[in-house]
N, C-alpha and C positions, 0 to 999 in steps of 0.2 A: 504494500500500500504506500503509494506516494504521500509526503508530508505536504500538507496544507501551510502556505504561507498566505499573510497579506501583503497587498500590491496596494499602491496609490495612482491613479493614473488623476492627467489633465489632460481637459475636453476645450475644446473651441471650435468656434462656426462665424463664419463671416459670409455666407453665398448664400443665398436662398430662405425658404422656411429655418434658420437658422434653431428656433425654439425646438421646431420637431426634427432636428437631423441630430441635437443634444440626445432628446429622448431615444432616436430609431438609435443611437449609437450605443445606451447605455442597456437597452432593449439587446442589443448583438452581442453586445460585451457579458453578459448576464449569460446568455446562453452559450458564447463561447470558451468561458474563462471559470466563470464562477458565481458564488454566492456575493451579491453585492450587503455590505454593511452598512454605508452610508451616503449620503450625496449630498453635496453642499449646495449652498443657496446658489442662484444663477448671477451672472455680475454682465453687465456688460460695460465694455471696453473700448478705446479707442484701437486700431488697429495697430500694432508694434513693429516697427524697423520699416514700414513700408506705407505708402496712401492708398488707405482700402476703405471698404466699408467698417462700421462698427461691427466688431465680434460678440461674442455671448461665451462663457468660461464658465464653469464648473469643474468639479473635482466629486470623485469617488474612491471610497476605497472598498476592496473586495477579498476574500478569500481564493487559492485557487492552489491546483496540484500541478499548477503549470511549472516549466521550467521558466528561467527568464527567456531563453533563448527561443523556447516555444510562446511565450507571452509576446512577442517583440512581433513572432508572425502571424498571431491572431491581430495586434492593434494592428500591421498592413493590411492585413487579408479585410478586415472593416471596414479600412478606411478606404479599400480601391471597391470594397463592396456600394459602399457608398457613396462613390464617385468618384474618389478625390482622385487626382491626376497630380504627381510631381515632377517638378520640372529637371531638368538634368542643370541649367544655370545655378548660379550662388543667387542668395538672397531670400527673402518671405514675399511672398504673394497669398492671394485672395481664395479660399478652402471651403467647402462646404462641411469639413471636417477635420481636426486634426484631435491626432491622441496619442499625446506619448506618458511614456510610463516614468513616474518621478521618485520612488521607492518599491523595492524587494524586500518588504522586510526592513532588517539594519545592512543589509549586505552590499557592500561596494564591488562593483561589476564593471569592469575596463576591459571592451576585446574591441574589434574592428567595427562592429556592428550597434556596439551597446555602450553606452557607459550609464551607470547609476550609482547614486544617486542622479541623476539630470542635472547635466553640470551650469545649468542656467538659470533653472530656477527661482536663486535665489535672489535672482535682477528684476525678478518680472514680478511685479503688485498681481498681476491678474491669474497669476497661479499660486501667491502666498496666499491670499486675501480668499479662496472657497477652501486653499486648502485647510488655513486655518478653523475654519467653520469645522470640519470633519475632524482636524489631528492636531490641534493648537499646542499638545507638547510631545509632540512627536521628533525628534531630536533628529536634527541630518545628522549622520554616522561620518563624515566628513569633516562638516564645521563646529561640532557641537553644540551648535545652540538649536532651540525647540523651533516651531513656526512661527510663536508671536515675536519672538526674538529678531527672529529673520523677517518679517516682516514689518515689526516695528525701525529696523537698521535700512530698511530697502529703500535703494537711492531713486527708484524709479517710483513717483509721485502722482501716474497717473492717474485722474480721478476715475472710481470705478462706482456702478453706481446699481445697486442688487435689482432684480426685475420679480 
């Protein structure tokens, strides 16, 4: 019997019925992955690094007997389930969905494909701020400080604004 960890993933939508691509995603993610524990409130967001529409952001966290490396190809297999198209250039564009995965657990994950904790996280308001709602002292195994911590230090001031 495979061991059950919890995963934390972030949701965001900026293209379309954005509310219900949240839902159809956590809907996929449920039946792909696992037992979902919690979801945080929804925030929406100015669009980050690039001129788009406003996003919509949420955070959950779930139970799963996935590996990470199997977790990594259920949030692709989602997100091209659901549309999303990425582009081979550098840079963020415009998504009907994105989902990446921001904790394994406490486990620090560096391969070609993976790194977690999510080594960006801790810049972006719009993934401290639902995750907090869900894991407010859940400690990056990293920097060691909890969410509010990291959240309350985060340089990026965007206003985000719950729906």
């Amino acid at each position: 019997m495979k061991e059950v960890k919890t995963i934390y993933l972030s949701l965001g939508s900026n293209l379309g019925n954005r509310l219900f691509n949240l839902q159809r995603a956590v809907i996929l993610l449920q039946k792909e992955l696992g037992f979902i524990l919690e979801i945080s409130g929804v925030y929406k967001s100015p669009s980050w690094g690039f001129d788009g529409e406003d996003f919509l952001n949420a955070c959950l966290s779930l139970e799963t007997d996935k590996t990470p490396s199997e977790v990594l190809e259920i949030l692709l297999k989602v997100e091209k389930e659901m549309g999303r198209q990425r582009s081979e250039g550098a840079g963020y564009q415009s998504r009907n969905i994105d989902i990446d995965l921001l904790y394994y657990n406490s486990e620090i994950i560096q391969t070609d494909e993976l790194t977690v904790p999510h080594p960006q996280m801790h810049l972006r308001r719009f993934v401290l701020k639902p995750l907090a709602d869900i894991a407010p002292q859940f400690y990056h195994p990293i920097l060691g400080k909890d969410t509010r911590n990291l959240l309350q230090e985060c340089k990026d001031k965007t206003s985000l604004e719950q729906t």
